[in-house]
C-alpha positions, 0 to 999 in steps of 0.5 A: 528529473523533478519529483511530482508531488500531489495534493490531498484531493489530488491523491484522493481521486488518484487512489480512490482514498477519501480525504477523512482516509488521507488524514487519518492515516496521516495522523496515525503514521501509516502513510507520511506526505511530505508536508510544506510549512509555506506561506500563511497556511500548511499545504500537504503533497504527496508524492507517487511513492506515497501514492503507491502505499496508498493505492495499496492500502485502499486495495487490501482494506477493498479485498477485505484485510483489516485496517490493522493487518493491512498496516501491519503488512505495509509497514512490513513490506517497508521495512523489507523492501525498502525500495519497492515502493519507489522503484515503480517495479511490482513483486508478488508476495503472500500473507500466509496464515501461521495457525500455531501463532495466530499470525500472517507471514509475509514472503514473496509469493511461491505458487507451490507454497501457496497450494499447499497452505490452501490445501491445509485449509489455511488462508493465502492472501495474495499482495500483488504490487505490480497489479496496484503500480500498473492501476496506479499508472493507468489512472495517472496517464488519465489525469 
C-alpha cells in the first residue's frame, strides 16, 4: 500500500495549522515533513503520521498548554510511544502536575489517579490521541 503524502496548504486546512505554524514548527523541529529536492524548486509533504503530531499540537496549543510544554509532551509521547503516532490507534494519557518539581508527568491516563491529583488541587491535563485520530479521520474523509 502507498503512503499519502500531503502539501503544506493541504496539511494546513486538514489540521486547522496556518502555514506560518507548519513553517515555524519545521524550523524548530517540532514537526519534520518529509521534504523532496525535485525539480527547480523544493516541495515539502507531509505524511498522515505528520498529520497527526500536527493535529495534536493545534488541539493542546487550543486547550491551552503552552507552545513549550505542548512540544515537550509531543517529543515525550515520540519517544515513549513510538508507534503511536502511526498506528493510527489513540491511547489516553495525562499531563499530571508534580508541584515539588515544577514539572508535568507524562503517564497513561488512570481515572483514580487523575481524581486524586484533582482532589489535591493539582492539574490534570488530559491527552486524548484517539479523540484527535477519530477528527483527524473525519476531516480526511471530508476531502
Amino acid at each position: 500500500m502507498q503512503e499519502t503524502f500531503f502539501t503544506s496548504k493541504e496539511a494546513s486546512k486538514i489540521t486547522g495549522c496556518t502555514l506560518r505554524q507548519l513553517q515555524y514548527w519545521r524550523e524548530k523541529g517540532v514537526v519534520v515533513p518529509v521534504i523532496s529536492d525535485t525539480g527547480t524548486g523544493r516541495s515539502i509533504y507531509y505524511s498522515k503520521t505528520n498529520l497527526v503530531e500536527l493535529a495534536a499540537m493545534v488541539y493542546w496549543l487550543s486547550v491551552g498548554l503552552s507552545f513549550d510544554i505542548a512540544c515537550e509532551t509531543l517529543k515525550m509521547l515520540k519517544d515513549q510511544e513510538p508507534e503511536l503516532f502511526s498506528s493510527g490507534k489513540g491511547k489516553r494519557f495525562m499531563l499530571l502536575s508534580e508541584a515539588q518539581e515544577r514539572s508535568l508527568e507524562l503517564m497513561e491516563y488512570d481515572r483514580t489517579k487523575a481524581i486524586a491529583s484533582l482532589d489535591e488541587g493539582k492539574p490534570v491535563i488530559p491527552i486524548w490521541l484517539d479523540v484527535i485520530y477519530q477528527q483527524l479521520r473525519q476531516k480526511l474523509e471530508k476531502n
